[in-house]
KEKE-3310 file (N, C-alpha, C; in steps of 0.2 Angstrom, whole numbers, plus 5000, padded with zeros to 4 digits):
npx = (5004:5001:5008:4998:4983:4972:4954:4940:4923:4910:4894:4880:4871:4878:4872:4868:4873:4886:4889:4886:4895:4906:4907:4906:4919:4927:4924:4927:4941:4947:4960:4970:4966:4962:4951:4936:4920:4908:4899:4891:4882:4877:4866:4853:4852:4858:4852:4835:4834:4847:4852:4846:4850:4862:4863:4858:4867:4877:4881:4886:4879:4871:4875:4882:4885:4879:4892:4901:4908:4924:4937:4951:4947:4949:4961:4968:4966:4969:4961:4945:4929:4916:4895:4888:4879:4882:4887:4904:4922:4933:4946:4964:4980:4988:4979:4968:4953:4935:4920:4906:4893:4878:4861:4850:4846:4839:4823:4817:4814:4818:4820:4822:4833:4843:4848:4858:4866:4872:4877:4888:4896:4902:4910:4919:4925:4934:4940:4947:4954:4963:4969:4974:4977:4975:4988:4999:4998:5012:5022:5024)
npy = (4994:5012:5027:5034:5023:5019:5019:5010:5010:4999:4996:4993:5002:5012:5022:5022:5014:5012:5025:5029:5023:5029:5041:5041:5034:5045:5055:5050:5046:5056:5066:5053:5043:5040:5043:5034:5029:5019:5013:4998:5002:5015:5025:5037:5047:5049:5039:5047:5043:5036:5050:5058:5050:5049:5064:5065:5061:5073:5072:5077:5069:5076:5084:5074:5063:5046:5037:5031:5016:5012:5003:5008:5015:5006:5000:5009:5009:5003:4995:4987:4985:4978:4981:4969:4967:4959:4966:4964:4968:4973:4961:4963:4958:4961:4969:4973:4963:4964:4960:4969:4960:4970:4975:4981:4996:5003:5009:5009:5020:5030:5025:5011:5012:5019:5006:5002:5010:5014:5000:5001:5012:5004:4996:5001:5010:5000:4996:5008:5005:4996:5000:5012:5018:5031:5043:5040:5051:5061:5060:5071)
npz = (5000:4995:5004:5008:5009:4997:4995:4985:4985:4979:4972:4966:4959:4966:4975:4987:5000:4995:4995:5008:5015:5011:5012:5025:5027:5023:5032:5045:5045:5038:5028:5030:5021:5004:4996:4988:4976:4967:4952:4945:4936:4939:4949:4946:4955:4971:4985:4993:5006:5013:5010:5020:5033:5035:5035:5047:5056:5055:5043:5027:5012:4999:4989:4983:4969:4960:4951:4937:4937:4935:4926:4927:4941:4950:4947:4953:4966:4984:4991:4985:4990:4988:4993:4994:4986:4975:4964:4955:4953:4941:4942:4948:4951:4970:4974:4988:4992:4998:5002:5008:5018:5014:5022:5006:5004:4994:4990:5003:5018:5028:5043:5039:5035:5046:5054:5043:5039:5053:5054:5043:5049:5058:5051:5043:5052:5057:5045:5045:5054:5052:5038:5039:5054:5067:5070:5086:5099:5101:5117:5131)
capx = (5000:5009:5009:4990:4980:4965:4947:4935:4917:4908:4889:4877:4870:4881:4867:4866:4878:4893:4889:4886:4902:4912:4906:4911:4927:4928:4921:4931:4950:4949:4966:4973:4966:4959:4940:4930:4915:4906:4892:4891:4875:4873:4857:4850:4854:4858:4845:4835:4834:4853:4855:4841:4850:4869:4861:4855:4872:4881:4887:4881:4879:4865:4877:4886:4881:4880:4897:4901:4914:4930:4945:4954:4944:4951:4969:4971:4962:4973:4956:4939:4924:4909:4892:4885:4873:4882:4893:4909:4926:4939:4954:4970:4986:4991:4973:4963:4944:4933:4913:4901:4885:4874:4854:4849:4841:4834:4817:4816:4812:4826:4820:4827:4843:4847:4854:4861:4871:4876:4883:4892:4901:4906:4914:4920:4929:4934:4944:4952:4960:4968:4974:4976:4978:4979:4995:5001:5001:5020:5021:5028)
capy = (5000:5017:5031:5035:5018:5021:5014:5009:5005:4998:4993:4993:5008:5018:5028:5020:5008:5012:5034:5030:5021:5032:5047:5039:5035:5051:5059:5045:5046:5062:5064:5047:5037:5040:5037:5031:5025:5022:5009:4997:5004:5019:5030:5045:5050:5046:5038:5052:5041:5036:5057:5059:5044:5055:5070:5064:5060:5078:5070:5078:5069:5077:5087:5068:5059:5042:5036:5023:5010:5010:5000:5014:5016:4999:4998:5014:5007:4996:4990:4986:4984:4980:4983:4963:4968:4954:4968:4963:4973:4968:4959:4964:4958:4964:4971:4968:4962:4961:4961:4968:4961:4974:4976:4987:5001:5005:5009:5012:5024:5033:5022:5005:5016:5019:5003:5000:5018:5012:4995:5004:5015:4999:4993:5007:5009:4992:4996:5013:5003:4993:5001:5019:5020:5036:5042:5038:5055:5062:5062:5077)
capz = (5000:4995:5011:5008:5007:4993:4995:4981:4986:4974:4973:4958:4958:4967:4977:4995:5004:4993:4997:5015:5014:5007:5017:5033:5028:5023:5038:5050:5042:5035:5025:5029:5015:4997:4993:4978:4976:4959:4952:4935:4933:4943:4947:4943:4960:4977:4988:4998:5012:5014:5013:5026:5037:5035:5039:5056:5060:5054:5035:5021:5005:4996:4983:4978:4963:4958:4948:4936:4939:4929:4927:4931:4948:4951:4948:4957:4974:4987:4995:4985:4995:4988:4998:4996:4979:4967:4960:4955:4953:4939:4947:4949:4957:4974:4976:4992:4988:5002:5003:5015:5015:5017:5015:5001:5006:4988:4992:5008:5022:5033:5049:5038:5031:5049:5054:5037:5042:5058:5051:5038:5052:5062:5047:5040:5060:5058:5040:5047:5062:5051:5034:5043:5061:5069:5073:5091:5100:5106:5123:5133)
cpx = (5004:5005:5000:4985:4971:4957:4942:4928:4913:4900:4884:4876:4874:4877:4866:4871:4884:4893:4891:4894:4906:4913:4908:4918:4930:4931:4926:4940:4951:4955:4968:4973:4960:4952:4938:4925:4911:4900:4894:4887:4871:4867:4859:4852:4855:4853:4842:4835:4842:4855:4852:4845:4859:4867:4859:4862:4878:4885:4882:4883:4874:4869:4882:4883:4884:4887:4898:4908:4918:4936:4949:4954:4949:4959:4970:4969:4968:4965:4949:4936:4917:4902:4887:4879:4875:4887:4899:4917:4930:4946:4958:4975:4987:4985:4967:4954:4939:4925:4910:4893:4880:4865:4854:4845:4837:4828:4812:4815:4817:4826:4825:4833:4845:4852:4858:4867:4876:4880:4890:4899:4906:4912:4919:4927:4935:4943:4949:4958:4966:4973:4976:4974:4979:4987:4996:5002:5009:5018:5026:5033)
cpy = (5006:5022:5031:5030:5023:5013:5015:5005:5005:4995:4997:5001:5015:5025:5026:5018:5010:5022:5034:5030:5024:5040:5044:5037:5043:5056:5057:5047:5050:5062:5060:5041:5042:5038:5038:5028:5024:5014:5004:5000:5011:5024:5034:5050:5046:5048:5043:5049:5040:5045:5058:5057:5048:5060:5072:5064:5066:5077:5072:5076:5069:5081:5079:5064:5052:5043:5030:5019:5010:5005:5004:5014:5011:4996:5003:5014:5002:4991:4993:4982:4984:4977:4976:4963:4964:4958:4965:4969:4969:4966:4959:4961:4961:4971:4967:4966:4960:4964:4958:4968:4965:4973:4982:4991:5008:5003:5010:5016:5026:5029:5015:5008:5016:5014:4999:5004:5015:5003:4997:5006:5010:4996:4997:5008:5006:4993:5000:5010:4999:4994:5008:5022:5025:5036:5043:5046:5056:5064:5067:5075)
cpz = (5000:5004:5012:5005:5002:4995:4992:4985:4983:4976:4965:4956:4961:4973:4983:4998:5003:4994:5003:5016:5014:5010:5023:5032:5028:5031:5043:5050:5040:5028:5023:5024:5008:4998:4988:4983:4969:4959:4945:4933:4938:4941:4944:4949:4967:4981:4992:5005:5015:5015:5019:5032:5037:5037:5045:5063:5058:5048:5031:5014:4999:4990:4980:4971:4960:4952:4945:4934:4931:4932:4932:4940:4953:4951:4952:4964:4975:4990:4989:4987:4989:4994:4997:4989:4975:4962:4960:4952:4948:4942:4944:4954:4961:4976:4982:4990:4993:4999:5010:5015:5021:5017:5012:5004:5000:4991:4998:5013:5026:5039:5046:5037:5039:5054:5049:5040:5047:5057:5048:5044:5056:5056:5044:5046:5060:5050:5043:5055:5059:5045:5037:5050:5063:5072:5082:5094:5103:5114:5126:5136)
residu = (UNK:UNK:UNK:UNK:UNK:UNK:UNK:UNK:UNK:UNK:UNK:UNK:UNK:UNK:UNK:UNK:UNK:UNK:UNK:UNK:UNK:UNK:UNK:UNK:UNK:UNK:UNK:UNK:UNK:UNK:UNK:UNK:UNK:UNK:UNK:UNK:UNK:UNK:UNK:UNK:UNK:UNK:UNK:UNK:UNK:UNK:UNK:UNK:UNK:UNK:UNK:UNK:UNK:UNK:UNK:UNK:UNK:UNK:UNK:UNK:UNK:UNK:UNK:UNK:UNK:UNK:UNK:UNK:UNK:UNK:UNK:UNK:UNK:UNK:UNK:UNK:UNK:UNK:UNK:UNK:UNK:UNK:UNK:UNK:UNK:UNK:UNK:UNK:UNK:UNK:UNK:UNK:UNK:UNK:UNK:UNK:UNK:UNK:UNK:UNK:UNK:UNK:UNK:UNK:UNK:UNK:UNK:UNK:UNK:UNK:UNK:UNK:UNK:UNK:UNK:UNK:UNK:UNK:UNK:UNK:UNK:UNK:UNK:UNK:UNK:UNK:UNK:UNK:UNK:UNK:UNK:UNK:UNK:UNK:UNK:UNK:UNK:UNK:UNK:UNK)
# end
């Protein structure tokens, strides 16, 4: 992995699961690592319920928009995640490839989005411990 681990997360449409995603590493790690997100077939827009269900929690991703999956996307990720939807990612050597099955929250209401949300963050939590750990503060 080079100094700044990158994170692709991949899921069909690009509008739920792989947003939320992507905005909490965001939000979580800040600088420490790259973020993608993109779709093979993405919307027309991201879900209003997943913005509704970030919003509750202080992330705003109501100006984002679906994105569609490139090769590209993909060799330049150390870690692709897709979110349990069936998508797949092209593979690459020396590429991590994990899936988190999530439920869909296409179609939904913002009460199911919100433990969808709160999964994503555990997991999300869960990534940043391990390709980008805070740094250790110096002691006085």
């Amino acid at each position: 992995m080079a100094d700044k681990p990158s994170v692709l997360f991949v899921c069909v449409h690009n509008a739920g699961r792989s947003q939320m995603a992507a905005a909490w590493l965001t939000h979580l790690a800040g600088d420490r690592v790259e973020v993608r997100s993109a779709g093979s077939a993405p919307g027309a827009e991201v879900n209003p319920a997943a913005v509704r269900a970030m919003a509750e929690v202080g992330i705003d991703i109501s100006q984002e928009t679906p994105k569609m999956l490139t090769v590209d996307a993909v060799r330049e990720s150390d870690v692709c995640i897709t979110m349990g939807c069936g998508d797949a990612c092209p593979v690459f050597p020396g590429k991590r490839y994990l899936d988190w099955k999530l439920e869909d929250p296409a179609g939904q209401g913002v009460e199911a989005v919100r433990p969808i949300r709160d999964e994503i963050k555990t997991l999300v939590e869960n990534l940043i411990a391990e390709i980008a750990p805070a740094e250790p503060e110096a002691s006085a």
